[in-house]
BAMARKE-398059 format. One record per residue (C-alpha): residue number from 0; x, y, z. Coordinates in nm, 2 decimals, m for minus. Example, Ala and Ser with C-alpha at 12.3 -4.5 7.8 and 13.67 -1.06 7.14 Angstrom:
! BAMARKE-398059
<fifi num="0" px="1.23" py="m0.45" pz="0.78"/>
<fifi num="1" px="1.37" py="m0.11" pz="0.71"/>
***
This chain:
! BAMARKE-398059
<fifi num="0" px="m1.37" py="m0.95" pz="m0.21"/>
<fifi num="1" px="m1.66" py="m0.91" pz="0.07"/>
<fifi num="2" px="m1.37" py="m0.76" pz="0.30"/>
<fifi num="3" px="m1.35" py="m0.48" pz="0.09"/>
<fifi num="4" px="m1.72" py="m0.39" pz="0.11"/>
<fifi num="5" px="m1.83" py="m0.16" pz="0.39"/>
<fifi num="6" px="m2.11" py="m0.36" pz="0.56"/>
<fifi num="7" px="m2.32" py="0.00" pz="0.53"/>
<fifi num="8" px="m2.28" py="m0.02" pz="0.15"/>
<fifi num="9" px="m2.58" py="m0.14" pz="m0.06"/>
<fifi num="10" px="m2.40" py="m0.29" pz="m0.34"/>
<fifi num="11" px="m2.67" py="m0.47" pz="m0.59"/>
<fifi num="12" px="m2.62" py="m0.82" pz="m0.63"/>
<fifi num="13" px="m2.62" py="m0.77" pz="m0.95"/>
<fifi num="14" px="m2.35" py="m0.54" pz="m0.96"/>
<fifi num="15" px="m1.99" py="m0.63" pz="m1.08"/>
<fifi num="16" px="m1.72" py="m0.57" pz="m0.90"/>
<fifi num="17" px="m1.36" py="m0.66" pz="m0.97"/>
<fifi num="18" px="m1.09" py="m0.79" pz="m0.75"/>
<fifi num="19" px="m0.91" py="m0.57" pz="m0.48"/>
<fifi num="20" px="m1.18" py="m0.29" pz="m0.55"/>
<fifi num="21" px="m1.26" py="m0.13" pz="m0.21"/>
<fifi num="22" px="m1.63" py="0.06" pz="m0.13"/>
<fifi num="23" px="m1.71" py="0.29" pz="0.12"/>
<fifi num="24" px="m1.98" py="0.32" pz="0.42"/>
<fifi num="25" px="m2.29" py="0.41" pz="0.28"/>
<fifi num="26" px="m2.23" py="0.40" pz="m0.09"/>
<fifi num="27" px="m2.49" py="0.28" pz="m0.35"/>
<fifi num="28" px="m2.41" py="0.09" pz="m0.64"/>
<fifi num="29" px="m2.68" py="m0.04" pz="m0.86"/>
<fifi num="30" px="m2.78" py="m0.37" pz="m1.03"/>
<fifi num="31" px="m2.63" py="m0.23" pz="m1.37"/>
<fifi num="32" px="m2.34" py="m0.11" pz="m1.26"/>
<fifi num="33" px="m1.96" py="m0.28" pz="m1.30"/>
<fifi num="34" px="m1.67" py="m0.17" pz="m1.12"/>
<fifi num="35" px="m1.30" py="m0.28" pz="m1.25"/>
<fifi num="36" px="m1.04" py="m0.39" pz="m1.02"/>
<fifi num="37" px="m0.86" py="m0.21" pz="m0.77"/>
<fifi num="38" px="m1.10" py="0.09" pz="m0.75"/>
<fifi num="39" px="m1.21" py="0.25" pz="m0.44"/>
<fifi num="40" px="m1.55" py="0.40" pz="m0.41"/>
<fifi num="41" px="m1.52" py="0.65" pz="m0.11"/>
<fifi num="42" px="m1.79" py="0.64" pz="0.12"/>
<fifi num="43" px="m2.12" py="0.80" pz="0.02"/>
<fifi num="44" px="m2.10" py="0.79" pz="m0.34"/>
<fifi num="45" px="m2.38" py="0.68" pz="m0.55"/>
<fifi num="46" px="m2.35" py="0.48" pz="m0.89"/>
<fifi num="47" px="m2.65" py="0.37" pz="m1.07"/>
<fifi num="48" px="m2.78" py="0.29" pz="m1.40"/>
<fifi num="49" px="m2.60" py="0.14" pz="m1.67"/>
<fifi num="50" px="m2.24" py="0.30" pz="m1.58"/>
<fifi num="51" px="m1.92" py="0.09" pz="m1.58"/>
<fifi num="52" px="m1.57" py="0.19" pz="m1.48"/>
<fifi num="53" px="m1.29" py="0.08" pz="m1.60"/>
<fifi num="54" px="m0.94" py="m0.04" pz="m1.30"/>
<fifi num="55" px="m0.80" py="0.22" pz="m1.04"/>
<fifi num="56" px="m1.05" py="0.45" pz="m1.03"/>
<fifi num="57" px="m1.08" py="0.65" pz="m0.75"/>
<fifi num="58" px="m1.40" py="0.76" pz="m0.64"/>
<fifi num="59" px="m1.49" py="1.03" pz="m0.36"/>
<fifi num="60" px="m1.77" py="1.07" pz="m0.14"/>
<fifi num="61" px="m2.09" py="1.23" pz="m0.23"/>
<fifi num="62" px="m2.01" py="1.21" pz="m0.61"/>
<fifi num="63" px="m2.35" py="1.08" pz="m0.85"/>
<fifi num="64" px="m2.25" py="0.85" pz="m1.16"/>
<fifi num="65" px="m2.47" py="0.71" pz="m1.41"/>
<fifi num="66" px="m2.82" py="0.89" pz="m1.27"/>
<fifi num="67" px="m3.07" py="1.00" pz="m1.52"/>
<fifi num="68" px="m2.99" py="1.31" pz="m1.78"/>
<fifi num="69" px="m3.10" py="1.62" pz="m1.71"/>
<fifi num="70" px="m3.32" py="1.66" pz="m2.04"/>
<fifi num="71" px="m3.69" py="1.65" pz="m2.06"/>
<fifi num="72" px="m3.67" py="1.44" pz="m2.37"/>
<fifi num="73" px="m3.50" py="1.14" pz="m2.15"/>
<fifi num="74" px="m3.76" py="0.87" pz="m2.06"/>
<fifi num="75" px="m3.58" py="0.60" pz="m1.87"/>
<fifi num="76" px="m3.41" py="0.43" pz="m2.24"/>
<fifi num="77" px="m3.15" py="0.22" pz="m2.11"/>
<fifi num="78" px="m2.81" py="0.44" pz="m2.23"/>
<fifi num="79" px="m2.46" py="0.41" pz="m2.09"/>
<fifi num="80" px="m2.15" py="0.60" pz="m1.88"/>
<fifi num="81" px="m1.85" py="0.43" pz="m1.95"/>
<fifi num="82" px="m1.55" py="0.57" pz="m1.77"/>
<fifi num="83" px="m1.21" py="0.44" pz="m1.81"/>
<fifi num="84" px="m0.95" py="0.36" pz="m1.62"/>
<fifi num="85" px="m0.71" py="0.57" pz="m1.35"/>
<fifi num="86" px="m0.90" py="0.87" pz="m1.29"/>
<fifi num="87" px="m1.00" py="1.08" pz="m1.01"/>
<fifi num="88" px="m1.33" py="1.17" pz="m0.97"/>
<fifi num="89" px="m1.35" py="1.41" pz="m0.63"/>
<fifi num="90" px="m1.65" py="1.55" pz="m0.42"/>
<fifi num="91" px="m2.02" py="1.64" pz="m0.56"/>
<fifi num="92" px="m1.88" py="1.58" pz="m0.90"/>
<fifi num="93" px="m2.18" py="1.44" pz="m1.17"/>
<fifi num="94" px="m2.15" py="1.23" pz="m1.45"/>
<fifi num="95" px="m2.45" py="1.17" pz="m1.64"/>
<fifi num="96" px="m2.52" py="0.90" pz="m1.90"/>
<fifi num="97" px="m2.65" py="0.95" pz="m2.26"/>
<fifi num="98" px="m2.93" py="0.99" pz="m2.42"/>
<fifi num="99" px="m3.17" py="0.88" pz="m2.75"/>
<fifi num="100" px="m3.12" py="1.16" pz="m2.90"/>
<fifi num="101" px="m2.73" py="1.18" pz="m2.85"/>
<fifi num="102" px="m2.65" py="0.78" pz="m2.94"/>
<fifi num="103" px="m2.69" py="0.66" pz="m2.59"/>
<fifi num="104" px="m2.40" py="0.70" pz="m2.46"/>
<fifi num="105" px="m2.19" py="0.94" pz="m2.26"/>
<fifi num="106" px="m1.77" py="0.80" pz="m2.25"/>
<fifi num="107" px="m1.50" py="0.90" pz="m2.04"/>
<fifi num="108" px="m1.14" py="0.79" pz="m2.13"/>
<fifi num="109" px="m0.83" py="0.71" pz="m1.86"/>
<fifi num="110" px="m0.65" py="0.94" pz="m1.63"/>
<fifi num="111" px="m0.90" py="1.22" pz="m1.64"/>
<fifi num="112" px="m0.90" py="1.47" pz="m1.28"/>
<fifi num="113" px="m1.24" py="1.57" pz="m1.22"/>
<fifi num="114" px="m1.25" py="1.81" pz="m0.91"/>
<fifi num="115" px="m1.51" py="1.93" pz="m0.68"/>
<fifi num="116" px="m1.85" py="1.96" pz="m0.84"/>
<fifi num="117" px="m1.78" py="1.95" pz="m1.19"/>
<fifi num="118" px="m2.05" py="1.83" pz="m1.41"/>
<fifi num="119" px="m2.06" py="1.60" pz="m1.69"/>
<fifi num="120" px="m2.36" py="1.64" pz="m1.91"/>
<fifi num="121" px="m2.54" py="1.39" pz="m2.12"/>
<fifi num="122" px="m2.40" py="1.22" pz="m2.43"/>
<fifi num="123" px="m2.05" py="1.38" pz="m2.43"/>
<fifi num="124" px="m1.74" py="1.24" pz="m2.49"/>
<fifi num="125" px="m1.44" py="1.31" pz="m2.31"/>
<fifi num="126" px="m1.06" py="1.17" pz="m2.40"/>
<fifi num="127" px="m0.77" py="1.08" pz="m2.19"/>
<fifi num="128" px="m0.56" py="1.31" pz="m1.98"/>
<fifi num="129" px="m0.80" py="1.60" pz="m1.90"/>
<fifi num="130" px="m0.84" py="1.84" pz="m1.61"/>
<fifi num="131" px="m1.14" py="2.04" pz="m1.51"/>
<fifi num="132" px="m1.11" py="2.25" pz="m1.22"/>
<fifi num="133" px="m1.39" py="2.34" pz="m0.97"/>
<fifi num="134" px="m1.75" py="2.39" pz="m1.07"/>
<fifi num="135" px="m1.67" py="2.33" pz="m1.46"/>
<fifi num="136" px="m2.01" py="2.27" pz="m1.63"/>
<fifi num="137" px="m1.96" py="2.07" pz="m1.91"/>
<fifi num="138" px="m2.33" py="2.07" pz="m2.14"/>
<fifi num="139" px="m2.50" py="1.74" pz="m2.33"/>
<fifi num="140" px="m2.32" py="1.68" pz="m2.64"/>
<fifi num="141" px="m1.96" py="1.85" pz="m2.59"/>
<fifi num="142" px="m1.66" py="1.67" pz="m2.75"/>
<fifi num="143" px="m1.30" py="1.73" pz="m2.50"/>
<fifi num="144" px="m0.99" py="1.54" pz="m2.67"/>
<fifi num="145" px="m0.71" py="1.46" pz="m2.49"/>
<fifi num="146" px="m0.47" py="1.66" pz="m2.25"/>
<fifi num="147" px="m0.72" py="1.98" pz="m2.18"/>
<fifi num="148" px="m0.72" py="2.17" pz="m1.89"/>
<fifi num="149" px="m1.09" py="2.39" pz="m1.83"/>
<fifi num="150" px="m1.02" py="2.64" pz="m1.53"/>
<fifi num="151" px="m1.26" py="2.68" pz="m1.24"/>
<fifi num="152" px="m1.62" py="2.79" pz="m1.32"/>
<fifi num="153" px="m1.63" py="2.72" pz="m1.68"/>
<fifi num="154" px="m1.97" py="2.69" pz="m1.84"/>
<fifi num="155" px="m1.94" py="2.47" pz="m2.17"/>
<fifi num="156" px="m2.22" py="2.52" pz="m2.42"/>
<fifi num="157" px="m2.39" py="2.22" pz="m2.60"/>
<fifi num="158" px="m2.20" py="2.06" pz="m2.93"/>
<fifi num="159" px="m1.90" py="2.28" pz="m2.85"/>
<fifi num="160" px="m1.60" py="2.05" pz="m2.90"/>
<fifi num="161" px="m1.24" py="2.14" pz="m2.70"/>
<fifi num="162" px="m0.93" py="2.07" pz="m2.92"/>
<fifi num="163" px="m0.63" py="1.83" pz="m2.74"/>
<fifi num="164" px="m0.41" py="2.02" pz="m2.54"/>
<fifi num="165" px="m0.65" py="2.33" pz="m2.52"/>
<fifi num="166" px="m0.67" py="2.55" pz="m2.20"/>
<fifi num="167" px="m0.97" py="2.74" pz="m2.07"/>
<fifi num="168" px="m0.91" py="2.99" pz="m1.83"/>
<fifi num="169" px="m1.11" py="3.09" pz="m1.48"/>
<fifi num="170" px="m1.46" py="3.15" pz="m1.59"/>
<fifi num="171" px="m1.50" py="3.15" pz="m1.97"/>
<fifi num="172" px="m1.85" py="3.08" pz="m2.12"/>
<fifi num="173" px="m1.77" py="2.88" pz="m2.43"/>
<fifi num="174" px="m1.98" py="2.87" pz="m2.75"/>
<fifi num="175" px="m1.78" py="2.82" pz="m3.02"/>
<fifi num="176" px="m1.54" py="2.53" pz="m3.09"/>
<fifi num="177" px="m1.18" py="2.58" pz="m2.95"/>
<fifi num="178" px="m0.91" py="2.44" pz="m3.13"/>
<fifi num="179" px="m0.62" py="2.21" pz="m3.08"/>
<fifi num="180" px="m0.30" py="2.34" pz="m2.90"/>
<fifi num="181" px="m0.51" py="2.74" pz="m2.83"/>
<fifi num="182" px="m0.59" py="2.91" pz="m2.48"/>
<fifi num="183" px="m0.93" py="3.08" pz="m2.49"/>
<fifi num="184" px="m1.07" py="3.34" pz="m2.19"/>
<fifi num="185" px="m1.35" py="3.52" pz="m2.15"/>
<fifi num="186" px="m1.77" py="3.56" pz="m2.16"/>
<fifi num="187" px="m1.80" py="3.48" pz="m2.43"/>
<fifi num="188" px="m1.45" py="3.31" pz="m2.47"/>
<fifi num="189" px="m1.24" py="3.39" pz="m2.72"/>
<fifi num="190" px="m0.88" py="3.27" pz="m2.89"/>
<fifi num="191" px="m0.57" py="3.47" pz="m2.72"/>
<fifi num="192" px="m0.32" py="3.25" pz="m2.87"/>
<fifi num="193" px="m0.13" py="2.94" pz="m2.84"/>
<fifi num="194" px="m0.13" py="2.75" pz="m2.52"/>
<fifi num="195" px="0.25" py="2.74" pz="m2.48"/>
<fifi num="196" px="0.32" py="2.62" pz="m2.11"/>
<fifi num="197" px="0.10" py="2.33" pz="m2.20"/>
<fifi num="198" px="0.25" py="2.25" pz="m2.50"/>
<fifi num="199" px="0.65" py="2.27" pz="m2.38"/>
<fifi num="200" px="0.49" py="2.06" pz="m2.07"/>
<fifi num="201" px="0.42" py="1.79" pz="m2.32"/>
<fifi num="202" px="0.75" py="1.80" pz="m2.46"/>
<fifi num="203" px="0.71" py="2.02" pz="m2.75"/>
<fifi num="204" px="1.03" py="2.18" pz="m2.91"/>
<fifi num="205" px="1.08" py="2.53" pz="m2.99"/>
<fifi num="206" px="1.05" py="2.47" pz="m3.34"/>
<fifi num="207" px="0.76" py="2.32" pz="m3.32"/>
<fifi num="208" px="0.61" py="2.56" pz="m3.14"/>
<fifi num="209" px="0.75" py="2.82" pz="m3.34"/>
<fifi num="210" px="0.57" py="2.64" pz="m3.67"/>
<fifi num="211" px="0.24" py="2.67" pz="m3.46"/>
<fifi num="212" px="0.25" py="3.01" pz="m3.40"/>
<fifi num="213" px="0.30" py="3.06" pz="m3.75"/>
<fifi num="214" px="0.00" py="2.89" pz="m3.85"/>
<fifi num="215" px="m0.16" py="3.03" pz="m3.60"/>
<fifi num="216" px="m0.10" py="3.41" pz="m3.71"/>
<fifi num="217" px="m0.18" py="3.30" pz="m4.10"/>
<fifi num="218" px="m0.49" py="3.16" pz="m3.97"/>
<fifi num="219" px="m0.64" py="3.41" pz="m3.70"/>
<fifi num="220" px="m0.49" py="3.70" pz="m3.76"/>
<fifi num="221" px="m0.40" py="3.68" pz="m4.16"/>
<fifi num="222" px="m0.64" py="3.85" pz="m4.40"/>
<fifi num="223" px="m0.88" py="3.67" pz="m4.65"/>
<fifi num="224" px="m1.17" py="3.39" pz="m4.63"/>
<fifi num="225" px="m1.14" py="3.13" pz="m4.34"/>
<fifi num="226" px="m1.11" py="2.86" pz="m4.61"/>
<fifi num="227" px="m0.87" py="3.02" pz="m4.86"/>
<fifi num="228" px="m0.63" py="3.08" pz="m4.54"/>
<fifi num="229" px="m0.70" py="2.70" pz="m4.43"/>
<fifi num="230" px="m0.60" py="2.61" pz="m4.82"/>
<fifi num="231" px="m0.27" py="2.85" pz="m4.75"/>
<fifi num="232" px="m0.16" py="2.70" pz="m4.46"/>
<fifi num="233" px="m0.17" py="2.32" pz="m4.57"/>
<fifi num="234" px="0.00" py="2.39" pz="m4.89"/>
<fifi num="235" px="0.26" py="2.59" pz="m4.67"/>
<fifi num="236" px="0.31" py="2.36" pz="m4.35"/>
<fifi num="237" px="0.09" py="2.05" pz="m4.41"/>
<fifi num="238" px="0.37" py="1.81" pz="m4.39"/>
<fifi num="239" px="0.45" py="1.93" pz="m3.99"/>
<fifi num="240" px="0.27" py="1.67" pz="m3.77"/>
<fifi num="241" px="0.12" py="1.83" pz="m3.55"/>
<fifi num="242" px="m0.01" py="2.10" pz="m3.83"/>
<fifi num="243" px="m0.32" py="1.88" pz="m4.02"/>
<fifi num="244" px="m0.51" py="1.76" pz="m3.70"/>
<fifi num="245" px="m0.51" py="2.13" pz="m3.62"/>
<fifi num="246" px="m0.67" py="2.25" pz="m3.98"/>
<fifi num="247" px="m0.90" py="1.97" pz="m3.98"/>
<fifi num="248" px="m1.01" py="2.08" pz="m3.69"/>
<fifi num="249" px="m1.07" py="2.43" pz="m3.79"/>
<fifi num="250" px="m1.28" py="2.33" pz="m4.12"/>
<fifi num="251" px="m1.51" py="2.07" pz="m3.96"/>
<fifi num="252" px="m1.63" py="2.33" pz="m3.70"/>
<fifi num="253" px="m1.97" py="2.37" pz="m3.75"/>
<fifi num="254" px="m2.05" py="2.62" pz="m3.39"/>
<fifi num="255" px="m1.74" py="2.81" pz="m3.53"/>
<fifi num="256" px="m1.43" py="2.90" pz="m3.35"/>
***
């Protein structure tokens, strides 16, 4: 395993490192840290505190894991980043672990693309599949399921929580929640519609797309109280699959959408 080790690396004693995981001059890696196998840690990246990655990772240099939160009410409790497994975590990019307040924990699932400088704030949780593009600030507490794609330069606000298969574009400030399957734009963003190329990219029919938008329409653009429409639309499509998680969704919001 040594091989693999840059002899300019400080690489704790203490850390763990797993087989055929390779580390670059001048990276740190702390006593708390553990590394799965077959990673490689670029040069000059630094992971600390009590962060673990999961196999085939793929660190690059200058990117910060597991350093302290950036909130004032952090003083040095011992809370987690766990990262998963097969994702790309490019330059100046920031992951950040949890906090007291927020359970102590900040997770990240598998095949994630981070890319230059996105930031990762405390005690949020992100799923699997997910792509943030350049400078995408992601806030403490923010919720991202699985297969979203955030645009360069978005600025996430705290508790918001992204839908699966959702799509920022360029520069929108989020707020509110944005639902499953919806592309939102805009300062502050806002719902134009379905995210269709996203969704026919993950092999969704025509007809299933087609019941979306419907359920879309009665829900966004239909006339009456959120929560008689929400009632409408289960009675009306609530045995389509993808239809439920989507309504759930909607009704647990509590920033809005």
């Amino acid at each position: 395993m040594t091989e693999h080790i840059h002899p300019t690396a400080l690489v704790s004693e203490s850390a763990q490192i797993g087989a055929d995981t390779t580390i670059g001059a001048y990276s740190i890696i702390g006593p708390h840290v553990c590394i799965g196998a077959h990673c490689t840690i670029h040069p000059h990246v630094v992971i600390e505190g009590r962060t673990t990655l999961g196999d085939g990772n793929e660190v690059f240099q200058f990117a910060s894991l597991g350093s302290n939160p950036q909130d004032l009410k952090y003083h040095g409790e011992p809370s987690e980043l766990r990262i998963g497994s097969r994702n790309i975590i490019r330059e100046y990019v920031t992951l950040q672990p949890g906090t007291e307040g927020g359970g102590m924990l900040t997770s990240i699932g598998d095949n994630n693309l981070f890319m230059v400088s996105s930031h990762v704030g405390h005690d949020s949780h992100i799923g699997d599949g997910n792509i943030l593009a350049n400078s995408v600030g992601i806030s403490g507490h923010v919720m991202i399921g699985n297969k979203v794609t955030i645009g360069g330069l978005v600025g996430i606000h705290q508790f918001v929580r992204l839908g699966d298969f959702s799509f920022l574009a360029g520069g929108a400030m989020v707020s509110q929640d944005i639902p499953p399957y919806c592309l939102a734009h805009g300062n502050r963003a806002e719902l134009i519609g379905l995210n269709h190329i996203g969704l026919k990219r993950a092999g969704w029919d025509s007809d299933t797309i087609a019941v979306m938008r419907r359920v879309y329409r009665k829900i966004f653009l239909g006339s009456g109280v959120l929560q008689q429409k929400l009632q409408r639309a289960r009675e009306e499509f609530g045995t389509e699959l993808f239809v439920a998680p989507f309504l759930d969704f909607i009704a647990s919001s509590e920033r809005g959408v």
